[in-house]
C-alpha positions, 0 to 999 in steps of 0.5 A, a space after each residue: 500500500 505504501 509503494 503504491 502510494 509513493 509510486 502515485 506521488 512520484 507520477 503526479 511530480 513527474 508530470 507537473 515538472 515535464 510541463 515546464 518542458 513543453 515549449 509551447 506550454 512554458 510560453 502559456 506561463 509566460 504569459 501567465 505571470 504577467 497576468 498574474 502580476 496586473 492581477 495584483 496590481 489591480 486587486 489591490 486599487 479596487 480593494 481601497 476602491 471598495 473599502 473608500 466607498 463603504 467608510 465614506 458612505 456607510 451604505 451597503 447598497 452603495 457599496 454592493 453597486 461599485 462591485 455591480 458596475 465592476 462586473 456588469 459590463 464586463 459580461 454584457 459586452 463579453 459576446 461581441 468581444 470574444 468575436 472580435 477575439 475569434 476574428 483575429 490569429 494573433 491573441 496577445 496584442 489584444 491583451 497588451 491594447 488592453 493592459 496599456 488602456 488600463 494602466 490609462 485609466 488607473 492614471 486617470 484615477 490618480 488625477 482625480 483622486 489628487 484633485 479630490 474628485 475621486 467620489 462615488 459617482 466617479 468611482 462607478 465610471 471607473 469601474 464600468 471603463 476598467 470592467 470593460 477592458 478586462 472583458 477581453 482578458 479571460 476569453 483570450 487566456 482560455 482559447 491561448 490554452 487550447 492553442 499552446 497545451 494538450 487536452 490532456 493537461 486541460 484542467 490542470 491550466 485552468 487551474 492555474 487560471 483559478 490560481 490567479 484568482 487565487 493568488 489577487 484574492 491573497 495578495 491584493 488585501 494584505 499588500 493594500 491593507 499594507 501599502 495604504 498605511 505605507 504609501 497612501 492611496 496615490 502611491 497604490 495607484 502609481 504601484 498598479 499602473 507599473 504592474 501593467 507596464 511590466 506585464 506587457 513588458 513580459 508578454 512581449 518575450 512571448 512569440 505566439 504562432 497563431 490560430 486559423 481565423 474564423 472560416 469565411 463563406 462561399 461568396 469569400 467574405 466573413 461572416 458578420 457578427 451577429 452570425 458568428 454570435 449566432 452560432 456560438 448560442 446554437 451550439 449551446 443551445 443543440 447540447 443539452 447538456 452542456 445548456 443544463 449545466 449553465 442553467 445551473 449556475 447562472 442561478 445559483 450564482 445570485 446566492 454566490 453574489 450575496 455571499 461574496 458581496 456581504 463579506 465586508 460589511 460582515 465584518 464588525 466596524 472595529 476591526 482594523 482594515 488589515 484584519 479586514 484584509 486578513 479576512 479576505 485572505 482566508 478566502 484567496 488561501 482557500 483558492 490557492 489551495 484549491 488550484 493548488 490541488 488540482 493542478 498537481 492531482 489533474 482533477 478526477 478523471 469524471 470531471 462532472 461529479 467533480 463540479 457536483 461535490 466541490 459545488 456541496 463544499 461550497 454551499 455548505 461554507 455558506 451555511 457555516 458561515 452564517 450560523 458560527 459568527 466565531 472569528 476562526 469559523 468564519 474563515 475556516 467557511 471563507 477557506 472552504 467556500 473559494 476552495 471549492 469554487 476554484 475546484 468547480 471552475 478547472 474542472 468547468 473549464 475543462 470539461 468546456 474546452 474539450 467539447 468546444 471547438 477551436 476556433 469557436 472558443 473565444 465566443 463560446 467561453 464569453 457567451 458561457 460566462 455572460 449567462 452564467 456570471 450575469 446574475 451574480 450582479 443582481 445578487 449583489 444588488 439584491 443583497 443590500 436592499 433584501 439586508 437594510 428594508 426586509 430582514 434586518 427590520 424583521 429580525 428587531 421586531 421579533 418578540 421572541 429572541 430565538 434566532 437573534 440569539 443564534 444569529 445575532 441582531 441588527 444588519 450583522 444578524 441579518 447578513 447571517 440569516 441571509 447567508 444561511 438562506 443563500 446556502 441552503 438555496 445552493 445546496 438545492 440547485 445543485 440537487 436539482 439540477 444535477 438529477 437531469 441525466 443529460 448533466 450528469 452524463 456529460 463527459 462521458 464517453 
């Protein structure tokens, strides 16, 4: 038992440093770092962002709407980038535009925050600009993995995909909780601003061989833009299962959004903003190791029963999170709840990648992003309103101390009893959705 045990680490060691030697592969990385470095840089500005908005205006509803126009126009213009993306060989000068276009308006930032300009309504603006041109960057990565890396090592690249995340959501709160105390508010935004030079620095030493464009016609012209997003719907559309699977978590991502957007306000108004970010980090620890996990183990060989109980970690650390307000518990939930959502996102990415094919990844992967991460907006948006007019005001006026005294009272006993609710919501959609056979027997040969 131990010699099979020792021979099966040795072969996981093997195959994780004979990645290195793909040249192709070694190129991906490559451009990976650098993604990886403009991440941080960007998690740290819109963790002072966020955290400047919810200490000037004292408001949920506020804050829930930064991290709204944050993600919202992202997606909404993901279908038409990503034909944009399909259209053309070359992948990475479309990422350059973009970082250079970012560390522009981070610049911009800098100004008015200098001119003490920088209010909400400016910080939407932002917002909405910077969302926009992060819309290009995942669809780009996602078709440069089935351009530079064999399929069988699929999952273990999107699992460096969710280490990234990872690795922002580690990084971002702890460096800012730092550097705002260190350097000051413009300081951060000269530190991000450099993080996008140096990325496109990087990426320039990559050499990248190119895909075929997308085919033309009999008459020889492309096809226009409605059609190319056209087809990428039908495609959905004709698999049922794949259409079910994005069913799936296009619900149950509002209860994801309220998770995720009540994480600040969660936390008691005397904690210092390091032990903020410290909380923060709980969660980028969580994915780390989540990524970690898979991309050395490679993910199970039935990725869709993977989804299915990595998606039960998730929403159990929802409950957990609600019903234990003890500081350990809390990030003991956080750890697990990101955990599971990087574990759920390579085995995701996989399982896409492999029946997409490739010249159509780049519209497919934003047309599955739009429908599945388009209501996790509105559970931002819901979170506020449902937490200051409906639950907050119930759980005060309650005659009987019963849930107060496990959840606690007032807008922190509601965030609890919300979350709670949202978990066991999860739990449900997951169940339900997973007795359709046509999603359970996806990737099945």
């Amino acid at each position: 038992m131990a010699g099979n045990i020792h021979e099966k680490l040795e072969n996981q060691e093997c195959a994780v440093s004979s990645l290195l030697h793909i040249p192709k592969m070694s190129k991906f990385i490559t451009i990976w770092i650098a993604s990886l470095l403009s991440g941080i840089g960007s998690g740290i500005t819109r963790f002072v962002l966020d955290l400047h908005v919810y200490q000037t205006t004292n408001s949920i509803t506020q804050f829930t709407l930064v991290a709204t126009f944050a993600v919202m126009p992202g997606l909404i213009l993901s279908p038409v980038v990503s034909v944009f993306i399909d259209r053309y060989k070359k992948k990475l000068p479309i990422i350059i535009l973009c970082e250079l276009a970012s560390a522009a308006i981070v610049l911009l930032a800098l100004f008015l925050y200098m001119k003490e300009m920088l209010i909400v309504w400016v910080v939407y603006g932002l917002v909405i600009t910077l969302s926009a041109l992060s819309s290009f960057q995942f669809p780009v990565l996602t078709t440069l993995i089935t351009l530079f890396v064999p399929e069988q090592h699929y999952v273990r690249m999107n699992a460096l995909l969710e280490l990234r995340e990872a690795a922002v959501k580690i990084f971002s709160p702890i460096l800012a909780s730092f550097l705002v105390a260190l350097i000051l508010m413009e300081g951060v935004l000269i530190l991000d601003v450099g993080t996008f030079v140096v990325a496109v620095l990087i990426i320039l030493l990559v050499r990248e061989p190119g895909i075929a464009p997308l085919r033309k016609e009999s008459t020889g012209k492309k096809e226009g833009f409605l059609v190319q997003i056209t087809q990428g719907t039908r495609f959905i559309k004709n698999n049922h299962g794949l259409r079910g699977l994005l069913i799936i978590f296009a619900i149950s991502n509002i209860t994801v959004g309220m998770y995720t957007i009540l994480i600040i306000p969660m936390i008691p108004d005397d904690f210092s903003v390091f032990v903020v970010g410290m909380f923060l980090s709980a969660g980028g620890f969580g994915m780390l190791s989540g990524s970690l996990l898979m991309s050395i183990w490679g993910g199970p060989s039935n990725q869709i029963t993977g989804i299915f109980f990595f998606r039960l970690l998730g929403g159990g650390s929802i409950i957990l999170t609600g019903l234990f307000q003890d500081t350990w518990w809390t990030g003991l939930a956080f750890f697990g709840f990101f955990a599971g959502m990087a574990m759920v996102g390579s085995c995701n990415g996989g399982l896409w990648q492999k029946a997409v094919p490739l010249n159509m990844q780049g519209r497919v992967t934003a047309l599955r992003r739009l429908i599945a991460w388009i209501t996790l907006p509105f559970g931002y948006m819901l979170a506020g309103p449902i937490i200051e007019i409906a639950i907050a005001p119930w759980l005060d006026g309650m005659e009987t101390p019963f849930l107060t005294n496990i959840l606690g009272s007032g807008k922190k006993g509601a965030i609890n009893l919300l979350y709670v609710i949202a978990g066991l919501m999860h739990l449900a959609i997951t169940f339900i959705g997973f007795s359709f056979s046509s999603v359970r027997n996806l990737g099945k040969t």
